[in-house]
N, C-alpha and C positions, 0 to 999 in steps of 0.2 A: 249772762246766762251761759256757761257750759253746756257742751254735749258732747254723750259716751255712747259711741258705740260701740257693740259688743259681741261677735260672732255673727253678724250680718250675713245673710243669703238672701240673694235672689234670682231666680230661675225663671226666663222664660221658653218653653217649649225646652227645648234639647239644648238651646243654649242658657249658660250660667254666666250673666251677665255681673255679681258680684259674689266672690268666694270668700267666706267667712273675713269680712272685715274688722278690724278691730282700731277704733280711732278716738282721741280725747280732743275736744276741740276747749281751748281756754275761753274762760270769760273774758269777753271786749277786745277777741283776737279776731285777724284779717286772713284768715286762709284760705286758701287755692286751692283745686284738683285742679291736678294737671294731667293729660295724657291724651293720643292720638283716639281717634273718632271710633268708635263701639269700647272702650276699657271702661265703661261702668258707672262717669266718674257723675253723668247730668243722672242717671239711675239714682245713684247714692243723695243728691241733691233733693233730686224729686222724693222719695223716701221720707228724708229729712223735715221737708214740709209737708207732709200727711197726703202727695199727689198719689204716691205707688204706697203699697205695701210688703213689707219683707215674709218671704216665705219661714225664715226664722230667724232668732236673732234679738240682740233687743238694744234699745234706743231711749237713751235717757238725757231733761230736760232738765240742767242743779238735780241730779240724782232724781229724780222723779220719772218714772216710766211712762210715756207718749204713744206706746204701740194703739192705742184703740183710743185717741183722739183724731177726729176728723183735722182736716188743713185750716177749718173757720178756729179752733180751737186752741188750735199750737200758738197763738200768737208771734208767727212769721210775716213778714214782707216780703214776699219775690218779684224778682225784676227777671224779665223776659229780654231774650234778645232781639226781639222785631217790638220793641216796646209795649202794646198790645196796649195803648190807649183808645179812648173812645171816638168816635171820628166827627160824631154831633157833636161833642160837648167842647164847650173852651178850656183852657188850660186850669183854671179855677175849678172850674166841676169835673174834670178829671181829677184832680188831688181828692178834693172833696167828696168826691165818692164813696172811699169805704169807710169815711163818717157819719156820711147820710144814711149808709145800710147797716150800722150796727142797729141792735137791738133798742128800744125806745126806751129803757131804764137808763142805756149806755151810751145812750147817742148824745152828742154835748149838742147844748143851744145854736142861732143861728149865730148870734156872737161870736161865740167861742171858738164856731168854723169857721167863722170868716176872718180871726185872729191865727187863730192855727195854722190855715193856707197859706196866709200869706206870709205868716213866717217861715214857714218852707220852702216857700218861691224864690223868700231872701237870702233862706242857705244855701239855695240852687244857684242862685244871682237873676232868676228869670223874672222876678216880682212887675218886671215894666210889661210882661206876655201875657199877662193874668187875663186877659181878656181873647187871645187868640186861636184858633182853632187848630189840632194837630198839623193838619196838610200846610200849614204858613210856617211853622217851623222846618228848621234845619232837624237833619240826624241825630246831632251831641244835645240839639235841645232838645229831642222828643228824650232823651233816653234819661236825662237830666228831670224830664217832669215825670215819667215811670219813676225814678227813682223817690222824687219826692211824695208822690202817691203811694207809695209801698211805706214809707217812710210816716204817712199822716193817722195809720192808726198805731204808733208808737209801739212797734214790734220790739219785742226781746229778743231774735234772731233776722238777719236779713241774708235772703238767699239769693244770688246774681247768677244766670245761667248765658255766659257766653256775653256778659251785658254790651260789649264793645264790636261784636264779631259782623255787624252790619255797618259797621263805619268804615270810613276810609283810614289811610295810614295816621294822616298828622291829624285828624281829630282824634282817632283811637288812642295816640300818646298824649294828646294835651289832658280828656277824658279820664284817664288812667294817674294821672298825676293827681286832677281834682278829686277822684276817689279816695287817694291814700289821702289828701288832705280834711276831705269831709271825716276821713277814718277815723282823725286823731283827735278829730273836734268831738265824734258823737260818741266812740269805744264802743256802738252796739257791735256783739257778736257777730260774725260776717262770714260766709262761706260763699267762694265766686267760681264758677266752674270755667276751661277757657283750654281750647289746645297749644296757645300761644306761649313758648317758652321766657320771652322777654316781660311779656305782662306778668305772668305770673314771679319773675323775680323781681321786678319794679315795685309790685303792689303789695306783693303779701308781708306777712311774718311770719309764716311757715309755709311751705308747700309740700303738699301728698302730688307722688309723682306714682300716677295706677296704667297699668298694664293689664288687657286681658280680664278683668276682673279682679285683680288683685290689686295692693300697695307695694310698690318694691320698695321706696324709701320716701319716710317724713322729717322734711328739717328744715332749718332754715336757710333763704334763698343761695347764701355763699355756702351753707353746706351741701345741697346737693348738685352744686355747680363745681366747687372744690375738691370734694371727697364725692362722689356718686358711688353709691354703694354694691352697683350691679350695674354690669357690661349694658342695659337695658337705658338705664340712667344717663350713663355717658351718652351716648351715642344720642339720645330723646334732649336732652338739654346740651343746646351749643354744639358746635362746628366741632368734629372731630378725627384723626386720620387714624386708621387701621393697620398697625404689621402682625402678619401673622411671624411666627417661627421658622413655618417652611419657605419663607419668604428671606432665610438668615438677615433678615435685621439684625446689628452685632448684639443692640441693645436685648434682644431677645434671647440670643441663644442660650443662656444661663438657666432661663424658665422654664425649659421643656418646652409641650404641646399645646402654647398660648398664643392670645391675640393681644398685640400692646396696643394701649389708648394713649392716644398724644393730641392734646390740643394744639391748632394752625401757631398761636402766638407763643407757645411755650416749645419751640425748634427755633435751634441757631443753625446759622447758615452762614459759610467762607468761601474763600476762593481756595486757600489751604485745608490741609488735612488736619485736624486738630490730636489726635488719637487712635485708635483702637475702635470707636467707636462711633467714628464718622462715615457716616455711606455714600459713596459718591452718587451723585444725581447729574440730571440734567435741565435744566430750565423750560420748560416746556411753553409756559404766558406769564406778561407781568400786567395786571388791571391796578391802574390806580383808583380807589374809592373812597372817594372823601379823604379820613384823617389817615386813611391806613393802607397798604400795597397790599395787595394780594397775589403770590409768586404761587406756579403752580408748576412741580415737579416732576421727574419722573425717573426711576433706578435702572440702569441698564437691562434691558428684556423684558422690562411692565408695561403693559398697559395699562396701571393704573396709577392716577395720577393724585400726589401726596401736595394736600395745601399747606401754605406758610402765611401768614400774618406779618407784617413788620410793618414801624409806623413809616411816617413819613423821613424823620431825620436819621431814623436808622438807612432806609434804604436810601436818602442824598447824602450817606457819606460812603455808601458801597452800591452804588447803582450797578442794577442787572441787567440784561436781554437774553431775550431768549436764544436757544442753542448754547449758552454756557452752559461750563463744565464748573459743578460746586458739588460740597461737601455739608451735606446738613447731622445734626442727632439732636436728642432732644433733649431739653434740660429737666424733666420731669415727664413722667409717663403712669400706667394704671398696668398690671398684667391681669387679665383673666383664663382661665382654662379655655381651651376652645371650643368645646362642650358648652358652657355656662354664655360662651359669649355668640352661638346664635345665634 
């Protein structure tokens, strides 16, 4: 099932929480909104599933227009991020749910629900819980049986809002893995909201990266991680350092009135002067984390301090301390206006 959106508005009060949107979502695709807290993105979600309505604009289902279907209609699933199961029921009649409340022409037998469930239990892997009540499960299981309750009236889109954002760290990665893996097994249409920049490059196959109400850029996870198309982008996805011009960065000077984007890992650093366009610094801390060193600099008269990435065997063949005297620049950068970069 596609979806096109198409000059989207939504307005409430004084503020305009999305600006004419315009987005094609593929059939049996996994994509993301991505962006920091009020950009529009759970708005656009909820929309999507017939919760909000668009002030204007229009919303299409395989080209079929959805504006004036209610949410029972659309045949969507959404997953809630405090899972919002039932607290009486066992993990059985939670799935079972919105089989029992269709319509009695559409409602299937008890049979057929009780083959149904628990073949969802067995996509989920929970089929041995079938019997247990929400409060006895773990977090990754509650979220794991909302999933397959959304999932038991065979939705043609399924909507996740933040699914993962009440777990901890390492269930949220293990969680996020078995999603892209359920992804590839089931191909339904999939739209996951989430402010987390790493989940959303882990999991999707595209990501809408929105700002403000707006889309600044849609692509795939290495494109707008690689290429980010707006000073907005870089800075929102992944660790990045900042030189302005008036700051004579050498590598700047060329550009006029910009601000260079330089990812931590993509700067060399010597103890020599390499050229023309190496700046001397100072060493300011070196943190070892896990696989990788984290060296944090500083250019004579800054107080602000420029980070460096290097792995582990890059820095045991040139170990630092702090108070050295080095020479870093970077081996690939982004310029923006300073204006645009904001």
């Amino acid at each position: 099932m596609s979806i096109s959106i198409q000059n989207l508005n939504k307005q409430f009060g004084t503020y305009k929480a999305l600006d004419n949107i315009n987005l094609e979502v593929n059939s049996g695709e996994l994509l993301a909104l991505l962006g920091p807290s009020g950009c529009g993105k759970t708005t656009l979600l909820r929309i999507i599933g017939g919760m909000e309505l668009a002030d204007f604009g229009k919303l299409l289902f395989n080209g079929e227009d959805v504006e004036q279907r209610d949410a029972r209609e659309r045949n969507v699933g959404f997953v809630f991020q405090h899972y919002a199961l039932f607290r009486h029921m066992t993990v059985f009649e939670n799935v079972a749910f919105g089989l029992r409340v269709k319509p009695k022409k559409e409602r299937p037998n008890e049979a057929e629900i009780k083959r149904r469930v628990h073949e969802l239990l067995s996509l989920v892997q929970l089929d041995w819980l079938h019997d247990r009540y929400p409060a006895q499960l773990s977090g990754g299981q509650r979220q794991r049986i909302a999933l397959a309750r959304a999932l038991a009236v065979e939705p043609k889109i399924l909507l996740l809002d933040e699914p993962f954002g009440a777990l901890d760290a390492q269930v949220r990665k293990e969680l996020r893995r078995w999603l892209r893996r359920l992804h590839d097994e089931l191909h339904i249409t999939s739209v996951f909201v989430t402010h987390d920049q790493e989940e959303a490059l882990e999991v999707a196959d595209r990501v809408v990266v929105m700002n403000k109400g707006v889309i600044e850029q849609v692509g795939t996870p290495d494109e707008v991680y690689a290429a980010p198309a707006t000073s907005f982008v870089y800075q929102f996805i992944g660790n990045v350092n900042l030189f302005h011009s008036r700051d004579h960065a050498p590598w700047t000077s060329e550009h006029g009135d910009v601000v260079a984007y330089v990812r931590p890992h993509d700067i060399d650093i010597s103890t020599t002067r390499q050229d023309e366009t190496s700046l001397p610094v100072e060493v300011k801390l070196v943190r070892a984390i896990g696989s990788i060193v984290r060296v944090e600099v500083a250019a004579d008269g800054s107080s602000e301090f420029i980070e460096i990435e290097l792995s582990r065997e890059r820095f045991d063949a040139a170990p630092l301390a702090n108070g050295d005297r080095v020479f870093i620049r970077p081996r690939q950068f982004r310029v923006f206006e300073e204006a645009s970069a904001a």
